[in-house]
GUNUDREN-454024 format. One record per residue (C-alpha): residue number from 0; residue in one letter; x, y, z. Coordinates in Angstrom, 3 decimals. Example, Ala and Ser with C-alpha at 12.3 -4.5 7.8 and 13.67 -1.06 7.14 Angstrom:
# GUNUDREN-454024
> seq | type | east | north | up
> 0 | A | 12.300 | -4.500 | 7.800 .
> 1 | S | 13.670 | -1.060 | 7.140 .
END
This chain:
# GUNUDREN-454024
> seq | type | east | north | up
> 0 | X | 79.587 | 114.496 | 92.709 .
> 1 | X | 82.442 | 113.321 | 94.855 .
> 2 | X | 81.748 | 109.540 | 94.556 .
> 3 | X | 81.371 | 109.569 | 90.776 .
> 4 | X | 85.120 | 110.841 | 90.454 .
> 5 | X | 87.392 | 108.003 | 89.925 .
> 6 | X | 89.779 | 106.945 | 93.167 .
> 7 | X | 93.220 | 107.740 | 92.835 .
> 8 | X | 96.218 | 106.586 | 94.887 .
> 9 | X | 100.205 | 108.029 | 94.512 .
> 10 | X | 101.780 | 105.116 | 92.830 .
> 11 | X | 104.360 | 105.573 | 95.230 .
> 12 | X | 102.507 | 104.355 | 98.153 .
> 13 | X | 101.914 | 100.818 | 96.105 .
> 14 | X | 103.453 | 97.648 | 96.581 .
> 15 | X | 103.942 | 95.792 | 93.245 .
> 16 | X | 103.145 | 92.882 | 92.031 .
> 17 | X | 103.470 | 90.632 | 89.043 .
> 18 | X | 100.571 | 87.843 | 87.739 .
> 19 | X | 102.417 | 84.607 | 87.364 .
> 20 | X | 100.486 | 82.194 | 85.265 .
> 21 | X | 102.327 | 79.045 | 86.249 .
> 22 | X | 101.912 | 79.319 | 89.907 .
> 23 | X | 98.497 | 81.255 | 89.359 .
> 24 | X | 99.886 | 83.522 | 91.999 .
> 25 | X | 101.317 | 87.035 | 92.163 .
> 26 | X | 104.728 | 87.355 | 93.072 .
> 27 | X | 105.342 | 90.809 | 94.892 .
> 28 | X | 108.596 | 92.517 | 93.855 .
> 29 | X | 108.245 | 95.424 | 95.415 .
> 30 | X | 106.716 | 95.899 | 99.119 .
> 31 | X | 105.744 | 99.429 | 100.399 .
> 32 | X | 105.586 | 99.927 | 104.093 .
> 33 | X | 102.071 | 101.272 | 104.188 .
> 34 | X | 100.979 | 97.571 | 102.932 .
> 35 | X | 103.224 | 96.229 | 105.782 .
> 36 | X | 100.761 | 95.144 | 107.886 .
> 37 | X | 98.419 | 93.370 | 105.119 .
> 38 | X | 101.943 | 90.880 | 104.356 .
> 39 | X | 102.374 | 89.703 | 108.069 .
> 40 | X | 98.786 | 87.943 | 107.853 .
> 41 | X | 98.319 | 87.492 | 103.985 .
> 42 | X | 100.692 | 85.715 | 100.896 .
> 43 | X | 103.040 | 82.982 | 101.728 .
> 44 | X | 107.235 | 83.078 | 101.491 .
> 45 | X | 108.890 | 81.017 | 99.203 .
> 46 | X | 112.462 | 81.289 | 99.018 .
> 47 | X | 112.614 | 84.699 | 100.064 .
> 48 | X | 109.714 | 85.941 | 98.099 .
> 49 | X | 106.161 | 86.850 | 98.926 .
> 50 | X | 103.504 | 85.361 | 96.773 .
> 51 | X | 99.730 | 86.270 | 97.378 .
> 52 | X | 96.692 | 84.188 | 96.065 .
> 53 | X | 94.334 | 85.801 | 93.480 .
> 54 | X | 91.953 | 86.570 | 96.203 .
> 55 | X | 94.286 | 88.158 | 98.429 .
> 56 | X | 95.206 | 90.725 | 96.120 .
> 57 | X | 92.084 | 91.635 | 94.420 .
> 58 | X | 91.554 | 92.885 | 98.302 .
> 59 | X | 94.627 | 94.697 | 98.602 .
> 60 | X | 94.058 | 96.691 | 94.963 .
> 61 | X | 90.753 | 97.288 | 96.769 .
> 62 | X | 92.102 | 98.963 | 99.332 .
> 63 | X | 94.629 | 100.830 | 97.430 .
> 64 | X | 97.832 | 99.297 | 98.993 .
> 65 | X | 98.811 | 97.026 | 95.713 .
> 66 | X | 99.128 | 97.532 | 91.438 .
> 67 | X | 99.554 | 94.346 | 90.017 .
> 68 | X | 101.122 | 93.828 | 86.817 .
> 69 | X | 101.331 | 91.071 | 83.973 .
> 70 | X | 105.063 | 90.270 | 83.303 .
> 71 | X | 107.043 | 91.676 | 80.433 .
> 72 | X | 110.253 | 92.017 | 79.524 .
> 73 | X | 110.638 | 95.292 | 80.477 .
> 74 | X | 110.378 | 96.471 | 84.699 .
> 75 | X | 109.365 | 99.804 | 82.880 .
> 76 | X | 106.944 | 99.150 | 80.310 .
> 77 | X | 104.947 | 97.536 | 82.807 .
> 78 | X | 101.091 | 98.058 | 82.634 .
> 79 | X | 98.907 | 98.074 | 85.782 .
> 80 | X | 95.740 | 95.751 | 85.787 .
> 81 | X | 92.514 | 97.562 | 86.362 .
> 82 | X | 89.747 | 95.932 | 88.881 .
> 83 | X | 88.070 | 94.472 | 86.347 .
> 84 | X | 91.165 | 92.759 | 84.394 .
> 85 | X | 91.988 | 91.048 | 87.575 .
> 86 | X | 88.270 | 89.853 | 88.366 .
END
């Protein structure tokens, strides 16, 4: 019974990111330390920002370190992409 209940994570603990479909990258804009060790060895710095390849992130929402996001507008209004979204 424990395995069919959905995972959840505190949002807090997340690092954010947001899908940008130019660069076909996602550009984190928010970095938790718990996910501190998964940006030393993953995503590449471009003027002072951290972008991650597609494949790179799917693993880090995998291991519950990272939301990604499509852009809006609005920082608030915001909604998180599920597993299979990002697939």
């Amino acid at each position: 019974t424990k395995i069919a209940q959905p995972y959840r994570c505190r949002r807090s603990f997340l690092s954010v990111g947001i899908w940008d479909e130019t660069s076909r990258t996602i550009e984190i804009v928010h970095q938790h330390r718990s996910a501190a060790k998964f940006f030393v060895f993953m995503g590449t710095n471009k003027q002072s920002k951290v972008f991650l390849h597609p494949e790179e992130a799917l693993f880090m929402m995998q291991c519950s370190v990272l939301q990604v996001t499509l852009p809006n507008g609005d920082a608030s209004a915001r909604i998180p992409l599920s597993f299979a979204e990002a697939y």
